[in-house]
GUPA-967893 format. One record per residue (C-alpha): x, y, z; residue in one letter; residue number from 0. Coordinates in Angstrom, 1 decimal. Each point is the difference from the previous one (the first is absolute). Layout:
BEGIN
+--------+--------+--------+---------+-----+
:     c1 :     c2 :     c3 : residuo : num :
+--------+--------+--------+---------+-----+
:      X :      Y :      Z :       A : NUM :
...
+--------+--------+--------+---------+-----+
//
This chain:
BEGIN
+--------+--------+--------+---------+-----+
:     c1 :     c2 :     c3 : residuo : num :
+--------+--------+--------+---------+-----+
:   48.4 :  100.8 : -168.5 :       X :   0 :
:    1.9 :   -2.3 :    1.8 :       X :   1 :
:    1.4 :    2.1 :    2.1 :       X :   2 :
:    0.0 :   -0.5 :    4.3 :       X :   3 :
:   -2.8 :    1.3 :    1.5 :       X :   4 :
:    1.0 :    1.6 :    3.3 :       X :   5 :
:   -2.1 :    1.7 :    3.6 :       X :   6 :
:    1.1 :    2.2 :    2.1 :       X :   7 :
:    0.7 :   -1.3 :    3.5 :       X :   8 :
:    0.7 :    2.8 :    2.9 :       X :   9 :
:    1.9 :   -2.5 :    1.6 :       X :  10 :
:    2.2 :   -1.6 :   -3.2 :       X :  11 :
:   -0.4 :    2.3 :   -2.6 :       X :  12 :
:   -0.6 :   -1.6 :   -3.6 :       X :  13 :
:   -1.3 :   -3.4 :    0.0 :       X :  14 :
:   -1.0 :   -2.2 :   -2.7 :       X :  15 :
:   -4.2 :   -0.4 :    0.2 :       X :  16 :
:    1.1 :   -3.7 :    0.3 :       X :  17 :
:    2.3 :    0.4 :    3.1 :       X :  18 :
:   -2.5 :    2.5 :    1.8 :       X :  19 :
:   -3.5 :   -1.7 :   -1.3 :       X :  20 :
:    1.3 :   -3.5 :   -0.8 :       X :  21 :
:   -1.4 :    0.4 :   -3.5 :       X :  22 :
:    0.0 :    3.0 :   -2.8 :       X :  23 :
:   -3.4 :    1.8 :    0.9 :       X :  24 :
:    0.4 :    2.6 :   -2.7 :       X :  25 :
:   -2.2 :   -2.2 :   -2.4 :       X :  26 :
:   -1.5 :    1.8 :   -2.8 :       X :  27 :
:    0.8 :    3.1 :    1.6 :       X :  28 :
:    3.8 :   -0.5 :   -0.5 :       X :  29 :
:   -0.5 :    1.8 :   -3.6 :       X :  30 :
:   -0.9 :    3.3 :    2.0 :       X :  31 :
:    2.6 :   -0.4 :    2.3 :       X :  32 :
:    3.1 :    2.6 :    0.1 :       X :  33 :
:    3.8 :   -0.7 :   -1.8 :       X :  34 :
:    2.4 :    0.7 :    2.3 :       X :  35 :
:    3.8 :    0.5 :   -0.9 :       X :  36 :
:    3.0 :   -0.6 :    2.3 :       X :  37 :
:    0.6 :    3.3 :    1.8 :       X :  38 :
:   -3.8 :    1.1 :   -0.4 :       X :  39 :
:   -2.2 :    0.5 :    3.4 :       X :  40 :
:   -3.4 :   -0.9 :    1.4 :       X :  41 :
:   -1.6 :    1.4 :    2.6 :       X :  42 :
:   -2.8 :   -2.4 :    1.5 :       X :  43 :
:   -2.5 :    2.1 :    2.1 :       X :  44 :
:   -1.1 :   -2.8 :    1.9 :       X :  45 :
:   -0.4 :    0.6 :    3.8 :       X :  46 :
:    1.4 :   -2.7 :    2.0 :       X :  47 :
:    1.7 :   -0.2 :    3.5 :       X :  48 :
:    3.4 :    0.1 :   -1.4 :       X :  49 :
:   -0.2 :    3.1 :   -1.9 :       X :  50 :
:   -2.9 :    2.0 :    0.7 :       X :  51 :
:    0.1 :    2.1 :   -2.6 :       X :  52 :
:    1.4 :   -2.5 :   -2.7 :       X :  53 :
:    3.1 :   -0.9 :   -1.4 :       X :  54 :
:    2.3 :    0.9 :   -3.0 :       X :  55 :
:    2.0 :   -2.5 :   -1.3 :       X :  56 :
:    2.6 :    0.4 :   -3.2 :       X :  57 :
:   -0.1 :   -3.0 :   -2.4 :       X :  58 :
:    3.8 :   -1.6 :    0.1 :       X :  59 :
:   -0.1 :   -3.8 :   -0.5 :       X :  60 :
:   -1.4 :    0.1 :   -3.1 :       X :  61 :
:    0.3 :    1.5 :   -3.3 :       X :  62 :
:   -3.6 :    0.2 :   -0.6 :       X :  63 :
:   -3.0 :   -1.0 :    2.2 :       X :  64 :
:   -3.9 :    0.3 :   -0.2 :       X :  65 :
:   -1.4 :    1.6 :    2.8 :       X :  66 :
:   -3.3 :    1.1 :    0.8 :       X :  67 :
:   -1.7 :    2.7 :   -1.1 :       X :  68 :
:   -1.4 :    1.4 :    2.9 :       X :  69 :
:    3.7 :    0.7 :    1.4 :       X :  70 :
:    1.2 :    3.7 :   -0.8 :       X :  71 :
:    3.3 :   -0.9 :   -2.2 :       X :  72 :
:    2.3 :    2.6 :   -1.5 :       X :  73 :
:    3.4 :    1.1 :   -0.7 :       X :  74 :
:    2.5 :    1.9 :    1.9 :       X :  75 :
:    1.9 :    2.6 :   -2.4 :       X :  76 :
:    3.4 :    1.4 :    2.0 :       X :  77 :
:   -1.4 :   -2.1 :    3.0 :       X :  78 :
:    1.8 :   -3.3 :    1.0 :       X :  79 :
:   -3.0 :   -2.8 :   -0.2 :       X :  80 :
:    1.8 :   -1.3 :    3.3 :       X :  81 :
:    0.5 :    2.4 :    2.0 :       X :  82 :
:   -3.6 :    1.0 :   -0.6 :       X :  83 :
:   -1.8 :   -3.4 :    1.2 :       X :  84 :
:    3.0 :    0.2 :    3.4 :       X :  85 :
:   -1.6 :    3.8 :    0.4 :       X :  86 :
:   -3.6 :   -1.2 :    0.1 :       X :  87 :
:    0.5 :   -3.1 :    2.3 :       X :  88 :
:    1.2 :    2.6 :    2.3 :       X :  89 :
:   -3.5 :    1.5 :    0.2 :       X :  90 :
:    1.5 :    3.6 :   -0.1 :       X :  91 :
:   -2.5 :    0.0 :   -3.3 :       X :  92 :
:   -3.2 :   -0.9 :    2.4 :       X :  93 :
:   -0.7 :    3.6 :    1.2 :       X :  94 :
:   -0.4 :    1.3 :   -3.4 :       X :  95 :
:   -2.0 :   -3.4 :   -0.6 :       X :  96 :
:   -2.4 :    0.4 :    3.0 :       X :  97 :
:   -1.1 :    4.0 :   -2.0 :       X :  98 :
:   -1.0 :   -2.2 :   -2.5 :       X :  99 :
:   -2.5 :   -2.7 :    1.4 :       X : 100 :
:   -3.5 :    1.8 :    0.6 :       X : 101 :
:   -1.1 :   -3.3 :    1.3 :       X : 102 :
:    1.1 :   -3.9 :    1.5 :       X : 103 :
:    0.9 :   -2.1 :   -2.4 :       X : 104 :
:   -2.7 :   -1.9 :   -1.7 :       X : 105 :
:   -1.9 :   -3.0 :    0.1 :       X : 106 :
:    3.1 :   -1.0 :   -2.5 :       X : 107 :
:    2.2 :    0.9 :    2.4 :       X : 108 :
:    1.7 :    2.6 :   -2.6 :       X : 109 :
:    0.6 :    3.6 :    1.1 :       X : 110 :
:   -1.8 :    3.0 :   -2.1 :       X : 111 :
:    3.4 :    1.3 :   -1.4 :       X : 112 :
:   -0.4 :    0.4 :   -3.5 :       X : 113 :
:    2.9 :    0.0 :   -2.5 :       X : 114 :
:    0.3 :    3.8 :    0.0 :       X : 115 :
:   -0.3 :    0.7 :    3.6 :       X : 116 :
:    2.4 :   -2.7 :    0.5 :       X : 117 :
:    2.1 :    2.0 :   -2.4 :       X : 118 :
:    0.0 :    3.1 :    1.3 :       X : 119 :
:    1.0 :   -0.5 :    3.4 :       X : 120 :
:    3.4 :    1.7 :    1.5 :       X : 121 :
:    2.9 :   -1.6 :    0.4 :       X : 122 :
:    3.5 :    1.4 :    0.7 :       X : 123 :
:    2.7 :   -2.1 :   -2.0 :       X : 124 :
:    3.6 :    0.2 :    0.3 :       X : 125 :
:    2.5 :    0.4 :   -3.1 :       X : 126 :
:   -0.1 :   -3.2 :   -2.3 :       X : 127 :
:    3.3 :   -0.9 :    0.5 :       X : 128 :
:   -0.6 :    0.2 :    4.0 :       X : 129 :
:   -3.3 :   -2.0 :   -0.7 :       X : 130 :
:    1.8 :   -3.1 :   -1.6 :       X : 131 :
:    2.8 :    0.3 :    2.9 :       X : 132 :
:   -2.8 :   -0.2 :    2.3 :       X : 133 :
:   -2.2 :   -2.6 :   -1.7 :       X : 134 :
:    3.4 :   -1.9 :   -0.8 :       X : 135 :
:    1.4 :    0.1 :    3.8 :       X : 136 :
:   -3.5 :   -1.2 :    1.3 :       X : 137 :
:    0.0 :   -2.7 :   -2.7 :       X : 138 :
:    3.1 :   -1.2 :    1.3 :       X : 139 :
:   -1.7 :    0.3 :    3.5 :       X : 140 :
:   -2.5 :   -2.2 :   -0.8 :       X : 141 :
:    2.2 :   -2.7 :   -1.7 :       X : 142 :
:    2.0 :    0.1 :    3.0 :       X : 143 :
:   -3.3 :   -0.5 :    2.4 :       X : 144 :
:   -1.1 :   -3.1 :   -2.1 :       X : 145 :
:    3.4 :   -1.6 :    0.9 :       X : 146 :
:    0.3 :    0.1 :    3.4 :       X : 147 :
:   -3.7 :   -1.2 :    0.2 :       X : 148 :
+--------+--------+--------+---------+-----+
//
């Protein structure tokens, strides 16, 4: 498939393997690795000191991507993709997280947070129209950040 090949990054979000790793490490294993669609989610249970508990980030700069499989991806039905990765970087989600982990993370550095755990948790959304007013106003936020810097 020739199709970009993106990581997760706690601190950028999706990158290209080639931005983040200076190369495509995927290899071989890019055939077992997970087709994303624009508007689709992962959730990378990686520990790191940005996001203790891991990130979720909502596939929007593409229409398509390979990601890897060891990401939890899914879909949002009546949830607004956005609004859902701004609700998890504001680590309201980590308490329900933390119930999960029985342990540290491993010598992977991943989190033991399987897909259904991960997908079960509680979270308390908002209408879907005030979820895209949300997610659009801190969009517009952000935009507005990046130009004064």
């Amino acid at each position: 498939m020739d199709l970009p090949t993106l990581t997760i990054s706690a601190a950028n979000g999706w990158m290209s393997q080639e931005d983040r790793f200076s190369g495509n490490i995927a290899g071989k294993e890019q055939k077992n690795y997970t087709l994303l669609h624009k508007g689709e989610l992962s959730y990378n249970h990686g520990n790191s000191k940005l996001a203790k508990y891991g990130t979720v980030f909502s596939l929007e700069s593409y229409e398509e991507a390979l990601v890897p499989r060891v990401y939890h991806s899914f879909r949002m039905i009546d949830a607004d993709a956005s609004f859902i990765e701004y609700y998890f970087s504001t680590k309201i989600p980590d308490r329900e997280l933390a119930k999960l982990i029985s342990s540290g993370a491993r010598m992977d550095g991943l989190l033991n947070i399987s897909f259904d755990e991960f997908m079960g948790i509680k979270i308390n959304l908002p209408s879907i129209q005030e979820q895209q007013k949300i997610s659009y106003y801190l969009r517009q936020l952000d935009n507005l950040i990046t130009l004064h810097r």
